[in-house]
N, C-alpha and C positions, 0 to 999 in steps of 0.2 A: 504493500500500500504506500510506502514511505516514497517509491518510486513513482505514484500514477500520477500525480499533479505534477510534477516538472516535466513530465512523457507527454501529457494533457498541453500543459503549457507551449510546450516543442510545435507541438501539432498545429493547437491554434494559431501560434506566430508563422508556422510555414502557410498554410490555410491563407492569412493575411497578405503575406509576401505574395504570394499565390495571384490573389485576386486585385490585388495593386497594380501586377504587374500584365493582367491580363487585362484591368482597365485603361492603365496606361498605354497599350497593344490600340485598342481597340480606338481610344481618342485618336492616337496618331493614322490608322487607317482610315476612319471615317473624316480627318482632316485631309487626307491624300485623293480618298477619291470626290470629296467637295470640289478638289483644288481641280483635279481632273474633267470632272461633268462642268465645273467653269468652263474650262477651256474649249472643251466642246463644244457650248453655246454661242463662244465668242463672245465671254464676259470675266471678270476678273473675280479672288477670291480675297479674303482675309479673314483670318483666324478669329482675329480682334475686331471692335465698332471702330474703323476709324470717321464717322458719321456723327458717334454719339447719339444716335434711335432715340432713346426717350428723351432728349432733349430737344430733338431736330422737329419731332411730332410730338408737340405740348402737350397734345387732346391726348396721347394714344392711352386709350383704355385700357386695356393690361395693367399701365403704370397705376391705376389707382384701384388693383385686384391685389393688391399686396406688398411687398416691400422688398427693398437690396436687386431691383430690378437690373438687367443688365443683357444685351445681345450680343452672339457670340458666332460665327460662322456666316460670315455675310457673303452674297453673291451676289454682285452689284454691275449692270451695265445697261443698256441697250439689247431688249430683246422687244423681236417682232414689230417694232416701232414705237417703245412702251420702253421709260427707264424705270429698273425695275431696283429691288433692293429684297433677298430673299433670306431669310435668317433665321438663327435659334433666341427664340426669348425666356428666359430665364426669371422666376421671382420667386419670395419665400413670403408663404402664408404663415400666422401664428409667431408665438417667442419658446425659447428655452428648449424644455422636452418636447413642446408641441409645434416646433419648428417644421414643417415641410416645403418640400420644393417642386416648384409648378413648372412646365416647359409645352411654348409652342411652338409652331411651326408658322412663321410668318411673312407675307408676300405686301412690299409698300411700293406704289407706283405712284407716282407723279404724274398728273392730269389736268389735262384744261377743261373741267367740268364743273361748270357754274349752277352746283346741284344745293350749295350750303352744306350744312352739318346733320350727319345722317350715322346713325347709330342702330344699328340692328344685332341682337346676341341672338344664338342658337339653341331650340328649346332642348339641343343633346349633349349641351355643354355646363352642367347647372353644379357641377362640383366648384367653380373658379368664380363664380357670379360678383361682378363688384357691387357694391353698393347702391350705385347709381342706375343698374340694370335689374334690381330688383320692387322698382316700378315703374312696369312699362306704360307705354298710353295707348298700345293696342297689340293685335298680333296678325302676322301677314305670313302664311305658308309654318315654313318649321320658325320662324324668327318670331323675339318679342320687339316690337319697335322701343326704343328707347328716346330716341328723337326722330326729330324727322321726318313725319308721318306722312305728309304731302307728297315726298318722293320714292318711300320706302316701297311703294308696290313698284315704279319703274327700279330701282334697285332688282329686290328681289327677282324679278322677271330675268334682267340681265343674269342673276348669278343662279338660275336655275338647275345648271350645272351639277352644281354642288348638293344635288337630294341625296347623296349617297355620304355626303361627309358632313359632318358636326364644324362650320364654320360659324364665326363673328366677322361682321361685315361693319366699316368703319370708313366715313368719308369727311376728313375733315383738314381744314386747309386748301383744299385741291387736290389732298392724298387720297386713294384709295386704300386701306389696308383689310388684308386679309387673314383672319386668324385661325388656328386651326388647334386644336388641344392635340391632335396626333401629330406623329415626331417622322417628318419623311424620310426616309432612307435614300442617299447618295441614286440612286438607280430611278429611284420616281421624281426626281427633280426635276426632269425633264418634262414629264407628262403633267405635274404641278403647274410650272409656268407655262406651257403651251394651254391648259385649262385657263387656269386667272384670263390671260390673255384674248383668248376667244370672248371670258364674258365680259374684258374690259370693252371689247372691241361693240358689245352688243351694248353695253350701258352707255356708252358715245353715242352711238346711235339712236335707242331711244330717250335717252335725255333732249339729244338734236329735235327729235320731235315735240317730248315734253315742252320744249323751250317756243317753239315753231307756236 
């Protein structure tokens, strides 16, 4: 017996090393083939915000779903006629033991859309809900409108797309952003932004009319 806790001990420490170094493995692959499906596209990568996201997008909702917010794996350029900015967002719910940490998947375009401020959260995303999403003024399809309500049916129309995924839909500044609670994998990045893209291409178009 005198020998099972330091044996215990042994274990658990390699177990640890173990799993360190297999996360450490895995950060560095999934940074390589980030850096890859960029290049692909003909767009550039960075590990780091060098944008600064929550700051650059004042409104972006996320920032006010929790705290120590921070994006991280950014793809950033000109795709399909659309600058686009596509990244990991990071925040921690709660303090101490009841510290957890949230991660989406997120797509910001830059737009000449003179729609205003338009907020829509997803009724399959209610683990993350900010505060300000937890009274809506109506509800349009799977979204609750949060603002915006004038535009939010030409919105949703454009991002119809998306029945199959658990998005928040956010237009504010001129931004489009796109939020997603699931985490894409280097290989769907592609089909990600070719998606966004088609429904940016459709909310131009019927806002053009809305506006007409």
């Amino acid at each position: 017996m005198q020998f099972a806790f330091p044996l215990i001990l042994i274990l658990a420490l390699g177990v640890g090393i173990v799993v360190l170094m297999w996360m450490g493995w895995s950060r560095r692959h999934r940074l390589n083939m980030l850096s890859r499906k960029a290049g692909e596209m003909g767009m550039r990568f960075s590990a780091n915000d060098p944008f600064d996201m929550a700051r650059r997008h004042s409104g972006f909702i996320l920032a006010s779903a929790g705290h120590s917010g921070r994006a991280e794996n950014i793809i950033h350029g000109r795709y399909d006629g659309w600058h686009l900015r596509a990244f990991d967002y990071y925040f921690e719910v709660g303090h101490g033991s009841r510290r957890l940490s949230r991660r989406y998947s997120v797509i910001a375009a830059d737009a000449d859309l003179n729609l205003g401020d338009v907020l829509m959260w997803s009724d399959d995303d209610t683990d993350n809900v900010p505060l300000i999403a937890r009274t809506p003024t109506g509800q349009i399809g799977q979204w609750m409108v949060i603002s915006g309500m004038e535009f939010a049916k030409t919105v949703a129309d454009a991002f119809s797309d998306y029945h199959d995924q658990p998005v928040d839909l956010q237009i504010n500044n001129r931004s489009v952003i796109i939020c997603s609670p699931v985490r894409w994998k280097p290989a769907q990045l592609g089909g990600e932004l070719a998606r966004a893209v088609k429904c940016l291409h459709k909310l131009k178009k019927e806002s053009t009319h809305v506006r007409d």
